[in-house]
C-alpha positions, -999 to +999 in steps of 0.1 A: +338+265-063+335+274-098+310+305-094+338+321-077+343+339-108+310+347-114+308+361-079+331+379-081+325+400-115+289+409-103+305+426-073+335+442-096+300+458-116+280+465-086+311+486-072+320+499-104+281+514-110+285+524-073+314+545-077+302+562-112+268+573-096+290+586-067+306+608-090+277+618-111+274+595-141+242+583-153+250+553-170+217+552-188+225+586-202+261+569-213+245+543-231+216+558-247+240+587-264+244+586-299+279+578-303+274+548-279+245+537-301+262+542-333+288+518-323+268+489-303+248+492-339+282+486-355+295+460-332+258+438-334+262+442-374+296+426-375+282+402-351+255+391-370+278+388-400+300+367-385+270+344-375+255+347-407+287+340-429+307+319-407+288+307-379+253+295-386+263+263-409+288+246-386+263+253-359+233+238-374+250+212-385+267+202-355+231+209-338+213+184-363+233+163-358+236+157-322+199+161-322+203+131-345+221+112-321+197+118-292+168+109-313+182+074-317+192+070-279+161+077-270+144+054-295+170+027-288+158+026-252+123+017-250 
């Protein structure tokens, strides 16, 4: 019920890429041109940043420490 969604974007993309070949579009031409490389450079640099100045602490921590948590279930049962 829930991969509804799912289903349904994958066959939004599969008509999509059908209808650009259709009329003439090479999508690997699209995405290997330098403008489009210049700005997925761009956008993977501001994502890293974000990870790297915002993200990573919370995450680790929040990682460590339900990895804490399953460490002492699992010890706690045997």
């Amino acid at each position: 019920m829930y991969n509804k969604g799912l289903i349904k974007a994958i066959i939004v993309i599969v008509v999509a890429l059908i209808i650009l070949g259709y009329f003439g579009f090479d999508i690997k031409d699209i995405i290997n041109g330098p403008v489009v490389q210049k700005n997925l450079h761009t956008a993977w640099d501001f994502i890293l940043m974000v990870w790297n100045n915002y993200l990573s602490g919370p995450v680790t921590y929040a990682f460590q420490a339900v990895w804490k948590l399953i460490q002492a279930g699992l010890s706690g049962s045997k």
